[in-house]
N, C-alpha and C positions, 0 to 999 in steps of 0.2 A: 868704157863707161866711167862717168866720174863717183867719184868714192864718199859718201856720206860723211861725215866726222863721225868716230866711234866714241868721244865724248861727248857731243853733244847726242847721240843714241841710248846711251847709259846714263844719261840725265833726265830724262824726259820718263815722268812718272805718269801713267793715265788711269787715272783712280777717281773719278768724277763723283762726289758722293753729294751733291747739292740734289735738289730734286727741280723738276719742271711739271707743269701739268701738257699734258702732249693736248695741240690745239683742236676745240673743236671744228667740225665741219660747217659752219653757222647755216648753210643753203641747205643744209636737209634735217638744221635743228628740229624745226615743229612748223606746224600750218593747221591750217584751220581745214574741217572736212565739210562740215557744213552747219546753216543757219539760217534761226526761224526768228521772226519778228524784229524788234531793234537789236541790234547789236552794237557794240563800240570796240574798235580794238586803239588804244594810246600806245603810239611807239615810245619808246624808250627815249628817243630825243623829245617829246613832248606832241608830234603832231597826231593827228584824229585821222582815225577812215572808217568807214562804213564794216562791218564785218562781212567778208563774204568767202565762197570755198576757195582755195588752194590759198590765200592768203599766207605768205611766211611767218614764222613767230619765230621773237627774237629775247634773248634774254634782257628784261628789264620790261617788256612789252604787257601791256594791261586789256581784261579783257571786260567791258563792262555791258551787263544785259537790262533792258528796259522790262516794261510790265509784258508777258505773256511771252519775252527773247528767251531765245537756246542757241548754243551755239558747241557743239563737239570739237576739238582739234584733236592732235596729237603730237606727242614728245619723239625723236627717236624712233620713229616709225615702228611704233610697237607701244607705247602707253598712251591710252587712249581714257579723255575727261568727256564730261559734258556740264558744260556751267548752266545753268537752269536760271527760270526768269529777276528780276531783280537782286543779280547779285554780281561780284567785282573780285577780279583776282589777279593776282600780278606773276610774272615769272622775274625771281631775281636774279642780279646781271653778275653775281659775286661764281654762280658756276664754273664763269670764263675764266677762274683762278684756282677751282676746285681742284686737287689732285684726284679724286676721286669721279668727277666730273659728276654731282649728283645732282641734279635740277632741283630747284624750292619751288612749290604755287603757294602763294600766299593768298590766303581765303580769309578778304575783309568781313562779308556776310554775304549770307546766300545760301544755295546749295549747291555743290558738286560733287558728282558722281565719278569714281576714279574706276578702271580697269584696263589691268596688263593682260597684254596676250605676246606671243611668240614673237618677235621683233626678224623682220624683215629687213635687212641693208642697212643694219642697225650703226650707229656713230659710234657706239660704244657709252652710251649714258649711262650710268651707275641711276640705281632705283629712285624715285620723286621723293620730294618728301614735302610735306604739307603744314601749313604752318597757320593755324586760329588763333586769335586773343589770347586761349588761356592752354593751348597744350602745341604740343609738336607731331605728327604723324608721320611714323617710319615703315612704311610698303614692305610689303614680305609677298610679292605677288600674289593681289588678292585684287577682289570689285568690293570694293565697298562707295557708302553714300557717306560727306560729312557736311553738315548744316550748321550755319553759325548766326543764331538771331542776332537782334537789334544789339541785345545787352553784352555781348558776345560769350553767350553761353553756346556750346559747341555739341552738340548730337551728331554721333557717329554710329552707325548702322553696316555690318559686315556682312555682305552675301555670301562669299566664298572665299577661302584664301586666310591669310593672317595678316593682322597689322600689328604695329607699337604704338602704343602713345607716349610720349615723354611728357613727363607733367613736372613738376616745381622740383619734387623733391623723389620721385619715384617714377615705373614706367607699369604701365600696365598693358595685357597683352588679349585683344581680340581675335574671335576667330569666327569660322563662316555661319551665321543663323544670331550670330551676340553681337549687342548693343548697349550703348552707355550715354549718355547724358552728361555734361562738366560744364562746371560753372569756369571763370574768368583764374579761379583760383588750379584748377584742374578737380575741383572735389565732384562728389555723385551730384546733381542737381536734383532734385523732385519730380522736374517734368520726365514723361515718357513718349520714346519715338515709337513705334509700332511697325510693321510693316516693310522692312527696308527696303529701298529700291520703289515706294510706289508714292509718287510724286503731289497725288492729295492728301495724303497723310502729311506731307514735309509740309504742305501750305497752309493745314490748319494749325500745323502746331507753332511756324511762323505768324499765324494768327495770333495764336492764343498767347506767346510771349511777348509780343509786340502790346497784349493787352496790359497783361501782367507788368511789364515793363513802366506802362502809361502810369499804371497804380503805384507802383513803387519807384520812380523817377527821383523822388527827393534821397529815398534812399542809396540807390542806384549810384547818381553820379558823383558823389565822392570818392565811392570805391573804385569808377572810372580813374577819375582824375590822381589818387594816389598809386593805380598800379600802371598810369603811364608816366609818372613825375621815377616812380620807384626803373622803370625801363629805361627810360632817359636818361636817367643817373648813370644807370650800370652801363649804359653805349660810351656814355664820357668817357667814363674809367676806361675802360677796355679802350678807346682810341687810346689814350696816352699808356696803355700799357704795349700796345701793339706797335705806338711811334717809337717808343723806348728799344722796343727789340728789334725792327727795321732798320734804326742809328748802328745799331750795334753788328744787324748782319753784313751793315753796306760797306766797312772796313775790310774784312777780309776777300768779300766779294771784289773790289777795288783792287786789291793788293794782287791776289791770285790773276785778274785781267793779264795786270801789269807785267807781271810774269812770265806767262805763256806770249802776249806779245812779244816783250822785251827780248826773255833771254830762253825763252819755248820751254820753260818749267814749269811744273807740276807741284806747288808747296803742300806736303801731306801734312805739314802740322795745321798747316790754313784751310785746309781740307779738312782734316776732324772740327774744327771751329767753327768751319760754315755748315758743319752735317750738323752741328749739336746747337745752333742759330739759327739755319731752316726750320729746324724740326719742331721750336719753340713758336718762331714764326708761324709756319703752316699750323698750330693749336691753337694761339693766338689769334687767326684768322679768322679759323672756322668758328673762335666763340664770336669773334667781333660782327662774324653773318648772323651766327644765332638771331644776338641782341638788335643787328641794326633790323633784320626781318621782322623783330616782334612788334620793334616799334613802327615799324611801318603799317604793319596789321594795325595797331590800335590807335594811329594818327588816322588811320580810316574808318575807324568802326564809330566818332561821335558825328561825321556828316549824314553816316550811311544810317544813323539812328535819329538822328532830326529827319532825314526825307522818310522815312521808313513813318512813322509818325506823322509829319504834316501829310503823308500820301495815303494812309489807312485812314486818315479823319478821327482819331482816338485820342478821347480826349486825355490833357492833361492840366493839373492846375496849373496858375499864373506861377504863381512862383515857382516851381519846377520847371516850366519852358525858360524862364527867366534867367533860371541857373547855367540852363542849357546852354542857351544863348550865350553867357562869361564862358563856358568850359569850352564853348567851339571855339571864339575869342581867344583863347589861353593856347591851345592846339596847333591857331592857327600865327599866332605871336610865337610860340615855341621853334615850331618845324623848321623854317630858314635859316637860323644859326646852325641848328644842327642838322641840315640838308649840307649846308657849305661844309662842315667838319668833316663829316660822312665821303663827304665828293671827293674830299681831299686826301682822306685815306685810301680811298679806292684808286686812287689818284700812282698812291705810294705802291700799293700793292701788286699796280698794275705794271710800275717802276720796277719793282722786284721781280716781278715776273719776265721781266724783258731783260733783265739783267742776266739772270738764267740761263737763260735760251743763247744769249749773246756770249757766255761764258762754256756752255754746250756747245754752240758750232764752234767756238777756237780751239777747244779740246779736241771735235771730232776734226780740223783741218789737220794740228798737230799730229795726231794719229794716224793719221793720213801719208803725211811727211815720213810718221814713223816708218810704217809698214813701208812704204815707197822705198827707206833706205837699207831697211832689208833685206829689202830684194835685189838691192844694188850689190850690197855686200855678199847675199847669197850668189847671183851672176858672176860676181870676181873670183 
């Protein structure tokens, strides 16, 4: 048998400390179980269909419900939503990157009803996490209900189980029978939900904000407009902090390739630099979904508060519709710069992520090789 070289065996270090997120299964992500009245599901690429059962759902994919629509899917064959009549939620595409592999729905306004049960042929999804206007919702396997009126004040209602909320600057933590009220800022709001779980109580109280709402409009939409100017801002930031440390990790990444190609080594000092570059990277990431998620939620919540309004027939004065009208204008002049930015990070990250994978099978070839000459030399 021929004889490996034993320098090049004693040279070949397999210490892989870069990370990858292991791929999802996308065909048994999620699908729809079933649906009543309109539904809308928006793929990710932009196109429209009707909502109907076994429908796939794919990350990036939108679900949106007309007046008296419902529509249940499910995550992971085991977390199970029901989006309820006029409301709009998105599943974002940044999971496909997660090392954690945690799904977001992002809940423009509406109500939805979340519950985990026992996962069956599960992909391995790490727990949902939900995402309103003015707070963040971290699952501890529980059913709870969360409601986000016009103004994006968020009521959440916990049947069983426990949740988190992550708010601005603290978390607060529910559990089965407790309910809370948050305004845009994460604070207590005034109004009260009742009843969790019982779906004319969520209608009136979406009544009664949308009135409230009408009355204080003028007040209202500046606080809009400066806490999605204040979101915006910080997505900026975060891209060029995030482009700054992807420059920085795609050096060693590059080098290490070159390496293991070239001359089938293993550089461990280029290896602690890419573990301590990933590791900033992947926090970097996961704040830059935070940001890019919230602004998403609230690029949605001033259409879904004009139709919410023109479709109740509630009144409001001229000048406050007026306002309206400049803030959707402003939103909508906004969003396409920073859709392009966005796109193009996701762009990067998706770069990195393939890079990974591609720096992963040359390692596991190498090894391969290894172990192969091994056995050679073991044989001899």
């Amino acid at each position: 048998m021929q004889r490996f070289s034993i320098c090049f065996l004693a040279t070949v270090i397999l210490v892989w400390t870069g990370t990858t997120s292991a791929a999802i299964d996308l065909k048994k992500f999620g699908r729809i179980i079933n649906t009543e009245g309109q539904v809308t599901l928006v793929h990710h690429d932009g196109k429209r269909a009707a909502g109907a059962p076994n429908l796939p759902l794919q990350p990036g994919d939108r679900l949106i419900t007309g007046e008296n629509g419902v529509v249940r899917f499910l995550l992971d064959e085991g977390y199970f939503f029901t989006l309820f009549e006029k409301s709009a939620a998105t599943i974002d595409e940044l999971v496909l990157f997660d090392p954690e592999k945690s799904p977001a729905l992002l809940l423009e306004a509406g109500h939805l009803q979340t519950e985990q049960a026992f996962r069956v042929n599960s992909i391995g999804l790490a727990l949902p996490v939900i995402y309103t206007p003015g707070v963040i919702i971290q699952t501890k396997i529980a059913t709870f209900d969360t409601v986000v009126s016009p103004d994006g004040t968020t009521a959440i209602a916990v049947k069983q189980g426990l949740i988190k909320i992550k708010r601005e600057r603290d978390w607060l933590t529910l559990s089965g029978g407790e309910n809370v009220v948050l305004g845009m800022d994460g604070q207590p709001d005034e109004s009260a939900l009742n009843l969790p779980g019982q779906n004319d109580t969520v209608r009136q109280w979406r009544k009664a904000q949308t009135a409230k709402l009408a009355a204080g409009l003028k007040r209202t939409l500046p606080q809009l407009h400066a806490t999605f100017e204040q979101a915006t801002t910080s997505l900026q930031e975060e891209i060029k902090h995030l482009t700054e440390v992807a420059r920085s990790l795609d050096e060693p990444l590059t080098a290490q390739k070159n390496g293991l190609e070239q001359s089938r080594k293993y550089d461990q000092t280029l290896g602690r630099q890419m573990s301590v570059r990933q590791k900033t990277f992947d926090q970097r990431t996961g704040w830059f979904r935070e940001k890019l998620n919230r602004v998403t939620v609230l690029a949605g919540l001033l259409p879904r508060l004009d139709q919410e309004l023109t479709a109740s027939g509630t009144a409001a004065d001229n000048e406050s519709r007026a306002q309206l009208k400049i803030e959707l204008e402003f939103v909508k002049t906004k969003m396409p710069g920073l859709q392009k930015q966005t796109a193009a990070m996701i762009d990067v990250i998706r770069q990195i992520d393939a890079r990974n994978r591609e720096l992963a099978a040359l390692q596991a070839k190498t090894e391969s090789r290894y172990k192969a000459g091994l056995e050679v030399i073991k044989d001899k």
